[in-house]
C-alpha positions in Angstrom: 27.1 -16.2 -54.3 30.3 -16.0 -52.3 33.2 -17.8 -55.5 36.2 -18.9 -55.4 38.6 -18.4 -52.1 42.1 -19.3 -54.6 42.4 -18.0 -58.0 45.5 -18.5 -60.3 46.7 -14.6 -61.6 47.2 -14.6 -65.4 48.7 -11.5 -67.3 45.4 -12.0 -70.3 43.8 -8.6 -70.4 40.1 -9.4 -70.6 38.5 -7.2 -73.2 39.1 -9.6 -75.8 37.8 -9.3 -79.6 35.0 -10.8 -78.7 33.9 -8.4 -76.6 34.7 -5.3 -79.0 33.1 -7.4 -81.9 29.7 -7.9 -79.7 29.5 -4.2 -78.0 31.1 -1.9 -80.1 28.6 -1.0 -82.7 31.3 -0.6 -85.5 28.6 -2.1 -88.0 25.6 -1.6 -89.4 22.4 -3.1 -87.4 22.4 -6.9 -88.4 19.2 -7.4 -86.9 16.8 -5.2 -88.3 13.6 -7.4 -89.3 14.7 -10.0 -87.1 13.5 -10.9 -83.9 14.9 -13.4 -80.9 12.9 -14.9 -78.0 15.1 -15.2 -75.0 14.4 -17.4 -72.2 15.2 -16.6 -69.1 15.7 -13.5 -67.5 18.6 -14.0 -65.5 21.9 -11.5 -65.9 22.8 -14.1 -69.1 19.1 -13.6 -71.0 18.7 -9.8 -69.7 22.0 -9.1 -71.1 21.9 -10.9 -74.5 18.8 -8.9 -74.9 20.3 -5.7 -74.5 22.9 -6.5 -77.1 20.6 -7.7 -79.6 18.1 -4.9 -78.9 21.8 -2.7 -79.9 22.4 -4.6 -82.6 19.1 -3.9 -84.4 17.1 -7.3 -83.2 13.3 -7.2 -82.0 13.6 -9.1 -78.7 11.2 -10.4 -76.3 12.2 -12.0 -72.8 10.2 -14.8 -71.4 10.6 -15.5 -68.0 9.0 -18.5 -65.9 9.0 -16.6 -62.5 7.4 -13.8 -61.1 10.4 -11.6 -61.4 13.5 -10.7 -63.5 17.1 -11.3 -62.7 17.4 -14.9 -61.9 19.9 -15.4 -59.0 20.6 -11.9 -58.6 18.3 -11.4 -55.9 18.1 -9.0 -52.7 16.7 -8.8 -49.8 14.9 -5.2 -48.9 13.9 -4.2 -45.2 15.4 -7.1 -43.3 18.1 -4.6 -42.5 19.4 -1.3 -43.0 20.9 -2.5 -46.6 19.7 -4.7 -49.0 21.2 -8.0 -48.6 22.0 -10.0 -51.5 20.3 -13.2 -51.8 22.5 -15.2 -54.8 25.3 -13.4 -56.2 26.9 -11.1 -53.9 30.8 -10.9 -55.2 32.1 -9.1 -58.1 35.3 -11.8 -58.6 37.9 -9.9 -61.0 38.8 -6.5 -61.7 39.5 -7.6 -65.6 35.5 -8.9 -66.0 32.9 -6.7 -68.4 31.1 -7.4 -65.0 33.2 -5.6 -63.0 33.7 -2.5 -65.4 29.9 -2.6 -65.7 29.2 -2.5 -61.6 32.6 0.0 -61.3 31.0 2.6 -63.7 27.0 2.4 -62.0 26.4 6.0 -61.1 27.3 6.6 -57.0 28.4 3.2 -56.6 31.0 2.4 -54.0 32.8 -1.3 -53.2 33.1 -2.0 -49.5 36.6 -1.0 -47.9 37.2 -3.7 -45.0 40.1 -5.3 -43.5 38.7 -8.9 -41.8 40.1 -12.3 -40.7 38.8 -15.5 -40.9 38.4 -17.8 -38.1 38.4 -21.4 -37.7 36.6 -23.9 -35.2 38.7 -26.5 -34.3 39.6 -28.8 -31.0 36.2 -26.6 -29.5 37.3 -23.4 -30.3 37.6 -20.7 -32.6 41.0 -19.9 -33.9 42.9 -17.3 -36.1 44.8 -18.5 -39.3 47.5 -18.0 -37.8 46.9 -20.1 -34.9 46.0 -22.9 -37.8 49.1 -22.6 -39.7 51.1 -23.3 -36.4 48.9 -26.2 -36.3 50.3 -29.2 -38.0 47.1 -30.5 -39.5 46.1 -26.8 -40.0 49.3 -26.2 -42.0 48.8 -29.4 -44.3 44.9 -29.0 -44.9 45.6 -25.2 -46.0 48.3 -26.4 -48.2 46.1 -28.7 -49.9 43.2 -25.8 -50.8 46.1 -23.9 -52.2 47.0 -26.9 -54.6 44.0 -28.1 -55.4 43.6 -25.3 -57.7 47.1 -26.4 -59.5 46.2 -30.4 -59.2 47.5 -32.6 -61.9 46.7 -36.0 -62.2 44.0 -38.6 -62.7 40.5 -37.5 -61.9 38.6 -37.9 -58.5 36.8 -35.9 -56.1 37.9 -33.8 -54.2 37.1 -36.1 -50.7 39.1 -38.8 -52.4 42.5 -36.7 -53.4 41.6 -35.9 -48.9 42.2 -39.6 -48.4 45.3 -39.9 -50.6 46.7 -37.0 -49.2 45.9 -38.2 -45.7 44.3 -34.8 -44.7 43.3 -35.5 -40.8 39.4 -36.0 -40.3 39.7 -32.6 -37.4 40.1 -30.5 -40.1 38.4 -31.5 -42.7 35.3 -29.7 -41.9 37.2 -26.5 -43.1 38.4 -27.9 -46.3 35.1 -28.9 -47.1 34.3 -25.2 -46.7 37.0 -23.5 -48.7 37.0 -25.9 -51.7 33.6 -27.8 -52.3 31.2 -25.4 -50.6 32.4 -22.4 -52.4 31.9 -24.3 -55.6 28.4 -25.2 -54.6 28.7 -28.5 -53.7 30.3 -31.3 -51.2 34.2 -32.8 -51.7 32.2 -35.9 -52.3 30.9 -35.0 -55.5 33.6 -32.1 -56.9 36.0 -33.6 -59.3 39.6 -31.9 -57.9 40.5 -32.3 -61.8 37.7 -30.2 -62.9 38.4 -27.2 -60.5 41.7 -27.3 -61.4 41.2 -27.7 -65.8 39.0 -24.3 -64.6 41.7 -22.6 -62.3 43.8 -22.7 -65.4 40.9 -20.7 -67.5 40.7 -18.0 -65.3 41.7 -15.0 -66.3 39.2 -12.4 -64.9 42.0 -10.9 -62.0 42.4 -12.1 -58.8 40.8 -9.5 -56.5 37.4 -9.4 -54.9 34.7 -6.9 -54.2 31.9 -6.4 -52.4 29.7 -3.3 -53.6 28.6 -1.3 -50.3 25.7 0.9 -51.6 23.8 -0.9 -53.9 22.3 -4.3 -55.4 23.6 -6.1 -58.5 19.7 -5.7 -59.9 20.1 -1.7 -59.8 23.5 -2.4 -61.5 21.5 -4.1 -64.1 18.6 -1.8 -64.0 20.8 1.0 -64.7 22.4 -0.5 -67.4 20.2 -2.9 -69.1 16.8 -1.2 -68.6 15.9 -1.4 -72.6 16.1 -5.5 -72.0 14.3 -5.4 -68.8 11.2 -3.2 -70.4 11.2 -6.5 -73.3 10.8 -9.0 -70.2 8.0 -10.7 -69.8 7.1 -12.3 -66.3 5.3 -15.7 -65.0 5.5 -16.6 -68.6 7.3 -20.5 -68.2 8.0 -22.0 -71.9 6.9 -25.6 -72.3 8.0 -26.4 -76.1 10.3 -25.4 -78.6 10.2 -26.4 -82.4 12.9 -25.0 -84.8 11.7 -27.7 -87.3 10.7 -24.9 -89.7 12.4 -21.9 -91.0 11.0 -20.0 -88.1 11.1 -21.2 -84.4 7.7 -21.4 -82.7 8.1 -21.1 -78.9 4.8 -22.4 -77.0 4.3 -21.1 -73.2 2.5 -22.7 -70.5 -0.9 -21.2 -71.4 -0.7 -21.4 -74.6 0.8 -18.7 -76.3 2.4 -18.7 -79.7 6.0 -16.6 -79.7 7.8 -16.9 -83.0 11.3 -15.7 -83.8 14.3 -16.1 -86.1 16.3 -16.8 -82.7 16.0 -18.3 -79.3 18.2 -18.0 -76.5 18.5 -20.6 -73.7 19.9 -18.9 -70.5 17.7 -21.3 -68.1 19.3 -22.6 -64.8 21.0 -26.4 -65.9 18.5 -28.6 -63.9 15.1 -27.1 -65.8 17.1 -27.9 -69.1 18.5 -31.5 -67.5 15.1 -32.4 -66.1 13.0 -31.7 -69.3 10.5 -28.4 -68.2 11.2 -27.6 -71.8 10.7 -30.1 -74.8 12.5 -29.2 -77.9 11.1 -30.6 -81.6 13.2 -32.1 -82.9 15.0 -33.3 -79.7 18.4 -31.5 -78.6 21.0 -34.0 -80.5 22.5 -37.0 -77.9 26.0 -35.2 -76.7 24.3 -32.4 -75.6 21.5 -33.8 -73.4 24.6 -35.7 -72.3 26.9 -33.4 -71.2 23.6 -31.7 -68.9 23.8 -35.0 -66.8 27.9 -35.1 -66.7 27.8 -31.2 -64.7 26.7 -30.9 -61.4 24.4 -29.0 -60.2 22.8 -29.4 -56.8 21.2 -27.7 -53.4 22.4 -24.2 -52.1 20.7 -22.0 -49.9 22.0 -18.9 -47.1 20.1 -18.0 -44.3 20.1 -14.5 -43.0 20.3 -14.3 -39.5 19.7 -10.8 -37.6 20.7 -10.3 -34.3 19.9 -7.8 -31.5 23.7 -7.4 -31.2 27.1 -8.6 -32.2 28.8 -11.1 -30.3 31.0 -11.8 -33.0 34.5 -9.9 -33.5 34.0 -7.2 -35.8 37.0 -7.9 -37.7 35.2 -11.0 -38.4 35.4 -12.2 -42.8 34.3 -15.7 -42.5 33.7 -17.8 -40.1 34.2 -21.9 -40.7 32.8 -23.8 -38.8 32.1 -28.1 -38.2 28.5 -28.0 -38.1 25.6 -27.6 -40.2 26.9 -24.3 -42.2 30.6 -24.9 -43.5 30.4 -21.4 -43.8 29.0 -17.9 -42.1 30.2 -14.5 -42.8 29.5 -11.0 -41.3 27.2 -9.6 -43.4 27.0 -5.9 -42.5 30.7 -5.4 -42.9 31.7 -2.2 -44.7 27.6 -2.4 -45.7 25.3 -1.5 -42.8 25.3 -1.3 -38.8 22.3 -4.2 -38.3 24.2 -6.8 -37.2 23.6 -9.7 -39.7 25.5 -13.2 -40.0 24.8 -15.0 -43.2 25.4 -18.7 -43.4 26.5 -20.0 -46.7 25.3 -23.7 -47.2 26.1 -26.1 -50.5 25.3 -29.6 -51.2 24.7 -32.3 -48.9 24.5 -30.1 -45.8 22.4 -27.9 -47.8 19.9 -30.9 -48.6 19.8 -31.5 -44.7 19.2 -27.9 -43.7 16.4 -27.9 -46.4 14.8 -30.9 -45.3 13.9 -29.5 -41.8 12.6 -26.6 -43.7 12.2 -23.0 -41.4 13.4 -25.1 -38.2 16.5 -25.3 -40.4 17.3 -21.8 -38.4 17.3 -23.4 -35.1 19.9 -25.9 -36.4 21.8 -22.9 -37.3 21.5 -21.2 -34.0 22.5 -24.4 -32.6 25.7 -24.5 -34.6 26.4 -20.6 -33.6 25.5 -21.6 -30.2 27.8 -24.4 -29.8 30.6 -21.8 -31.0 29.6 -18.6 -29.0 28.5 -19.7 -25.8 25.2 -19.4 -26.6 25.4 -15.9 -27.6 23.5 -16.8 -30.8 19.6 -17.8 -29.3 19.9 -15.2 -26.9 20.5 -12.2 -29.2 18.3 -13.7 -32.1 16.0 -10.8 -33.8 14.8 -13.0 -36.8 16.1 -15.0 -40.0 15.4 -15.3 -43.8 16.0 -18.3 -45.8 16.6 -18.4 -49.6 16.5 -22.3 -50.2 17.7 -22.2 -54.0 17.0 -25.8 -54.4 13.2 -24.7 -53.3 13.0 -22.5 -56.5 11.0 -23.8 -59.0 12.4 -22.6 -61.9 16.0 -22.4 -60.9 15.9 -25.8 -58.7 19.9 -25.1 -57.3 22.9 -23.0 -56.9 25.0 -22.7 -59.5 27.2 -25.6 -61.5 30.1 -27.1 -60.8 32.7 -30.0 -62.1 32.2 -33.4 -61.7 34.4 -36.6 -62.2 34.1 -37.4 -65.8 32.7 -34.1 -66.8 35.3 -31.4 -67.5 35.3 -28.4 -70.2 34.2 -30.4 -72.8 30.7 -30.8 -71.1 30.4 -27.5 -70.8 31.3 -27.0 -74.2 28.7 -29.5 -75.8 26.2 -27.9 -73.8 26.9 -24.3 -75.2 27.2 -25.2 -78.7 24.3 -24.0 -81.2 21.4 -25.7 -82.9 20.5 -25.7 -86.2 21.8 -22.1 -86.1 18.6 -20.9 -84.8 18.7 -22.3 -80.7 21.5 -21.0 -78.7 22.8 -21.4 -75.4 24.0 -18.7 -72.7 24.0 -18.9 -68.8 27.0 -19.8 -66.3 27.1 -23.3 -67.1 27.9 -23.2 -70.4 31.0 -21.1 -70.0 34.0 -22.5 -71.2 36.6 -20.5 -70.0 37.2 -20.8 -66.4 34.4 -18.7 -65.3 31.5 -20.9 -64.2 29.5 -20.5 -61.2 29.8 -16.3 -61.4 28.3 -14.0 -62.3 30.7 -12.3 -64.6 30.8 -15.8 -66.4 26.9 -15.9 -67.1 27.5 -12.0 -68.9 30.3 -13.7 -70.9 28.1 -16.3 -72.5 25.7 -13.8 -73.7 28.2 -11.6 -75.4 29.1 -15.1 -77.1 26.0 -15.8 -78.4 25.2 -12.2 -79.5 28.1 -13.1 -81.5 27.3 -16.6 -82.7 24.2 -14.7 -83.9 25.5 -11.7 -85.5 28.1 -14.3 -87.4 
């Protein structure tokens, strides 16, 4: 999913030891008659797996839905490219992500030059036109420091009040900060994206692939962890009580391992789908319920042709979608729009369920002269908060949460249950993609000692 619209540049140069310690194979196989269940077949799980399978380990992937990759997802036939359906940015040219995506075999990144237009006082202006607006000029200035806030912690909404941000642009604000972090200002903490803006150091460029989907990035690299996945297989109970750990699925079935590796989304973990024996110690069932997590969906919306400027990068608007951008850009010629919706206006849109599109329309409408319903082709909604075994977008701060949270939650078990997936990365990089691959290289490493 679209991440982070202001990043703070640091000189760290990311392959750290870590990195060469997990993937370079300078040692003998520490895994050989060992064997770790992974759950969760997301980027985090399908990538542990294929470091484990490298270092030696017998590994089997368990996976509660009907297919691998988690919220890597795409979109085939709606247009004439695959559309990404969850993550859809490579953020950072210093990422193992991004060298991973760079080096797939006749990939290409999009080359576009876009601008981004606003809607304010009924009608659409340039960001230009908003910086000579007074209002404009402040609310822009207050995105860019959010990322460098100091103070106590508060939402983001509430640092708006203090600051005295006027209501008529708010709606864009809203767009830039807490729906790009999955969420509403009303329930960011402004301290938290900032303790995380400090972390970063994955570069500060972005890219949009042109020719292919992240899951053929992954199938061409991981393919070894993908063949050890197994589908519609949700766990239900896992005891480490003994020297082995017995992991129980939902019909039944007995997987036992030296290892497991818990790369689930954070609500199936915060709303109990999995019991653990004996129970996950106090700090870390915690810190689940002290990061957010909430709705997120897009809606792709095809149209017989562009009324939109071609130019066009994002588009914010006061509505219900903070946030549309042009899809085919640099990717394809069907002209495509996709709106990007997080948190409260998410859980409105997926309340009214598919007439959630003629909301939308309504919204394009209301900006295009009612361009939108008349050159409508058809739409396709991916309602993350409707997924059963991901139940949200991706995690973000919250006031009284912070790093630490994050860091409870991704600390080991027993030595034998270990934790990998976006929200327990502890270095800046939550919410990405590139940060879910970073946590599995960590516990590859917790594992391997």
């Amino acid at each position: 999913m679209k991440r982070r619209t202001f990043l703070k540049t640091t000189p760290v140069i990311f392959l750290s030891p870590l990195v060469l310690s997990a993937c370079s194979g300078d040692y003998l196989q520490p895994g050989i008659g060992k064997k770790v269940v992974v759950v969760g077949a997301g980027l985090a799980g399908i990538y542990a797996g294929h470091l484990l399978l490298q270092k030696g380990f017998e590994v089997e992937i368990l996976e509660a839905s009907e297919q691998w990759g988690g919220r890597i997802r795409n979109l085939e036939g709606f247009a004439d490219f695959a559309v990404e359906l969850g993550a859809e940015e490579v953020h950072g040219e210093k990422s193992e992500w991004y060298k991973l995506v760079k080096k797939t075999p006749g990939l290409s990144f999009a080359d576009v030059e876009d601008q981004d237009f606003y809607w304010l006082d009924n009608g659409l202006k340039t960001e230009a036109q908003i910086k000579a607006d007074a209002d404009g000029t402040k609310a822009l200035n207050f995105v860019e420091n959010a990322a460098v806030y100091s103070g106590a912690d508060k939402t983001v909404l509430q640092h708006l009040d203090n600051q005295n941000i006027a209501q008529r642009v708010r709606h864009f604000v809203n767009a830039q900060i807490g729906n790009e972090y999955g969420t509403s200002n009303d329930r960011l903490s402004i301290q938290g994206i900032a303790e995380e803006n400090d972390l970063w150091n994955a570069g500060e460029q972005n890219f949009l692939v042109a020719n292919r989907t992240f899951k053929q990035v992954m199938e061409t690299h991981f393919s070894d962890a993908i063949a050890k996945t197994v589908l519609n297989t949700p766990v239900q109970s896992i005891d480490y009580s003994g020297s082995k750990v017995h992991v129980m699925n939902s019909i039944g079935t007995m997987h036992e391992a030296d290892y497991v590796v818990i790369t689930v989304p954070l609500p199936v973990l915060r709303d109990g789908d999995i019991v653990f024996s004996p129970a996950l110690p106090n700090d870390k069932t915690a810190a689940m319920q002290k990061i957010g997590m909430g709705s997120g969906m897009k809606i792709i919306l095809k149209f017989s042709d562009r009324f939109w400027a071609m130019d066009t990068g994002s588009i914010y608007g006061a509505g219900s979608v903070p946030e549309y951008w042009h899809t085919s850009n640099g990717r394809g010629s069907t002209p495509l729009l996709t709106a990007f919706v997080m948190g409260e206006k998410a859980e409105q849109l997926s309340a009214l369920g598919n007439a959630a599109v003629q909301s939308v329309l309504a919204d394009l409408d209301s900006m295009y002269g009612g361009a939108a319903t008349g050159k409508f082709v058809d739409a396709y909604i991916m309602d993350w908060s409707k997924m059963p075994f991901v139940r949200g977008a991706y995690s973000f701060p919250v006031v009284g949460g912070g790093i630490v949270q994050r860091q409870k939650l991704a600390q080991s078990v027993s030595g034998k249950i270990f934790f990998a997936g976006e929200a327990t990365h502890t270095e800046g990089h939550s919410g990405t993609a590139h940060g879910a691959l970073d946590t599995a290289i960590r516990v590859v490493k917790e594992i391997v000692g």
